[in-house]
N, C-alpha and C positions, 0 to 999 in steps of 0.2 A: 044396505045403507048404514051407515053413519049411524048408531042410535044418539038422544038429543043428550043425555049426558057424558058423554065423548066430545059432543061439543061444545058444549062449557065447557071441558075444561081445554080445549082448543085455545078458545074465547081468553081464556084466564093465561094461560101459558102464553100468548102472545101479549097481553097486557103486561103481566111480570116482565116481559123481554124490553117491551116501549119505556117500562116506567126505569128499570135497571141504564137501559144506555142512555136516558136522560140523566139521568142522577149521576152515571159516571162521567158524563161531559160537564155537567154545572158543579160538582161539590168541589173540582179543585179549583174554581174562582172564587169559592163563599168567601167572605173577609169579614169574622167577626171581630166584636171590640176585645183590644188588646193583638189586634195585628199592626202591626207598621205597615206603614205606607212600602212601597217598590216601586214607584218613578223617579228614579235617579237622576234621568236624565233631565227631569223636571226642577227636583232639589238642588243640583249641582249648580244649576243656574240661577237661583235665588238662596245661595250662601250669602249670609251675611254673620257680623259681630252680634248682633243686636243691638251693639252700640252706635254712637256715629260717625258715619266714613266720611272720609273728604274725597272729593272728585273733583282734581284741577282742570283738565278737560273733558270738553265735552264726547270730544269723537278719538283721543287717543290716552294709551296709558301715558304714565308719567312717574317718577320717582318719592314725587310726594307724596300719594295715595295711600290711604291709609292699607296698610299690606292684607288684613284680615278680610275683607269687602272687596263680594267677586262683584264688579260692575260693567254695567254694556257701556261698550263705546261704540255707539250706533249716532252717535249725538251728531249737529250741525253748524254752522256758523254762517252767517248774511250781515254785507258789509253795504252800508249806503252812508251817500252821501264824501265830503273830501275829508280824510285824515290827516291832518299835519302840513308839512311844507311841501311834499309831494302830492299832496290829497289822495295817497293809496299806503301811507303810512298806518298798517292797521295791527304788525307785528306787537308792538308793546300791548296791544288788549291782550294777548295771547302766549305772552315768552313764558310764563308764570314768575315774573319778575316784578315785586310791586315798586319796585323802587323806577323802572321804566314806563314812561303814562304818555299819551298823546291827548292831542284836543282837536275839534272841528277846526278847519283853519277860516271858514266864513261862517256870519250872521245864520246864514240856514239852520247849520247844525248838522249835527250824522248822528247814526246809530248802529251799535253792534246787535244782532238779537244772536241769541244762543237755545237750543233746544236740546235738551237734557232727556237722556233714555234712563230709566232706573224700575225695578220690580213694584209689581204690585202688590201692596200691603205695606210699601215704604211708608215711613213717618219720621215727622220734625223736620220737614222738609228747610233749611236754612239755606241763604245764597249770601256768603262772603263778598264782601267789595271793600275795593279801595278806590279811591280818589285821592286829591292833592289838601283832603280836608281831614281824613283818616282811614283805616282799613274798622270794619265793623261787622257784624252779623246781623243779617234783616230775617224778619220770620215771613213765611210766605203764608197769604192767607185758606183757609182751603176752598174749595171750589175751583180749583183755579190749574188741576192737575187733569190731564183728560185717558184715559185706559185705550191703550191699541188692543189689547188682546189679554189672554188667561196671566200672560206674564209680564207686560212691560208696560209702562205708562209713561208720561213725558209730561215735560214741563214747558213753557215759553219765559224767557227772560229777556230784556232789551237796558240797554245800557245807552243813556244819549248824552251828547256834547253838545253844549250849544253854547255861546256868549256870556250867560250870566252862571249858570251850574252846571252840575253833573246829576242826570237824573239817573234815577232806577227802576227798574219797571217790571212787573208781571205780569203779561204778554198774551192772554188769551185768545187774541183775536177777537174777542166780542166787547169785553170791559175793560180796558187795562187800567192795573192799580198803581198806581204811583209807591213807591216802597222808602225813598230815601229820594232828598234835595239839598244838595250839599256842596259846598267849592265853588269851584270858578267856570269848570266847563272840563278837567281833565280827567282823563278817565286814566286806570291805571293794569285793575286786575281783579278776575272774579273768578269764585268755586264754587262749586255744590257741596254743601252740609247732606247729608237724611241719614235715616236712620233702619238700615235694611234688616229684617227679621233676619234670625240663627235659622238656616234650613228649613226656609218656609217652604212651603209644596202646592201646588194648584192639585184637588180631588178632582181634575177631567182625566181626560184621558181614559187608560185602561184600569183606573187605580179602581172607580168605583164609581154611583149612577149619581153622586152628588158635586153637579159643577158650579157650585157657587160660592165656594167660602176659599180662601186661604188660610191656609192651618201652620200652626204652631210645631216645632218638633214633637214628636212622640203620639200625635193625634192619631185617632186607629179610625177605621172606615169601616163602619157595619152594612151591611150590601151585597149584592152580586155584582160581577164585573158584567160588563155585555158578554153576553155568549154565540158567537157566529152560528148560524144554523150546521156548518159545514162541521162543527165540533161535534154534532150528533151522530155523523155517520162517518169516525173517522178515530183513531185510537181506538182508547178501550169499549168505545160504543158499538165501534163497530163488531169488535170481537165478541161482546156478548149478545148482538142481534144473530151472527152466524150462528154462534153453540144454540140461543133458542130456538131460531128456524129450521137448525137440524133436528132437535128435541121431536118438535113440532109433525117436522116430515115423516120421520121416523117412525112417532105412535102412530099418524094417521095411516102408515103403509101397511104395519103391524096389525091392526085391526083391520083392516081392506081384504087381507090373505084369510082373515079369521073368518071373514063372513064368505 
């Protein structure tokens, strides 16, 4: 038989083996501070100046944009009510032309709404308009922004015609705020102001186990990544559970012949 201290160290030579292919599948995710972030693919998508971009449309690029500010155009447009003399005249909301403006052509009134896609952790949100009273910068108040996801939030905006002005509006579906009451009823031309962080980064994903902040460039993630169980038994894990269990087989053969 086996005497009992042969197997301890059985006992211990397989423990050495479990703790080693653990430790070679987790220490190359460790991310202590003074790592950089590695979701590029995250980062890329929330480039910004840190200063503030202009966004003439909502759903496509344009030539006015401010060039340093990567922006979604995911954005939408919803036309009610009659524009103009055709009552489907809704191109001048839209030409990015302030100098071309329509107006409701009856008492009812219409309205353009617009819905703006832009990164989370945006700030100074402003919306440009013009009417036939002046073009000016409105502050949007907060609350009033809702988060689809780790990267994108959106805004509602509604621009209305009607008889006596031209109103402004920020659109939330629940409160809307009246922002500006100005002119006669023509509406002309509107953009998005904010203000998109430099290489901001969402900490989900693979980056590390803390998903709730948006960070700053250079921000370092102290953590473990997840580590799929399947990493345990696969590279270098695996290679050094085979050399242990050989170890293993080996002595216990050695001594078997002995006795």
């Amino acid at each position: 038989m086996v005497d009992s201290k042969f197997s301890i160290g059985i006992v211990i030579f397989i423990s050495i083996a479990i703790i080693l292919s653990v430790a070679s599948a987790v220490m190359p995710h460790l991310q202590t501070a003074g790592n950089s972030l590695t979701n590029t693919a995250v980062c890329s998508a929330l480039t910004g100046s840190g200063n503030l971009c202009n966004q003439n449309q909502a759903n496509a690029t344009n030539s006015a944009d401010s060039s340093n500010c990567t922006f979604f155009y995911t954005g939408t447009y919803a036309f009610d009510g009659n524009w103009g003399l055709t009552g489907t005249n809704t191109t001048p909301l839209i030409d990015n032309n302030i100098s071309t403006c329509v107006i409701a052509n009856d008492s009812a009134g219409a309205y353009m709404q617009v819905r703006y896609f832009f990164p989370v952790g945006a700030s100074a949100i402003r919306w440009n308009v013009t009417d036939d009273n002046s073009t000016r910068t409105l502050t949007i108040p907060d609350g009033n922004i809702a988060v689809v996801n780790a990267t994108h939030s959106y805004i509602d905006l509604r621009a209305t015609s009607n008889s006596t002005a031209s109103i402004w509006t920020v659109y939330n579906g629940i409160l809307p705020t009246n922002l500006s009451i100005n002119g006669t009823g023509l509406i002309c031309e509107e953009k998005l102001i904010i203000s998109i962080p430099a290489q901001a980064c969402s900490l989900s994903g693979s980056d590390c186990i803390d998903t709730s902040n948006i960070v700053a460039p250079g921000t370092s993630c102290t953590g473990y990544e997840p580590v799929p169980l399947g990493n345990l038994f696969s590279g270098t894990g695996i290679i050094v559970m085979i050399l242990m269990a050989g170890l293993v087989i080996y002595l216990v053969s050695s001594q078997l012949k002995k006795k």
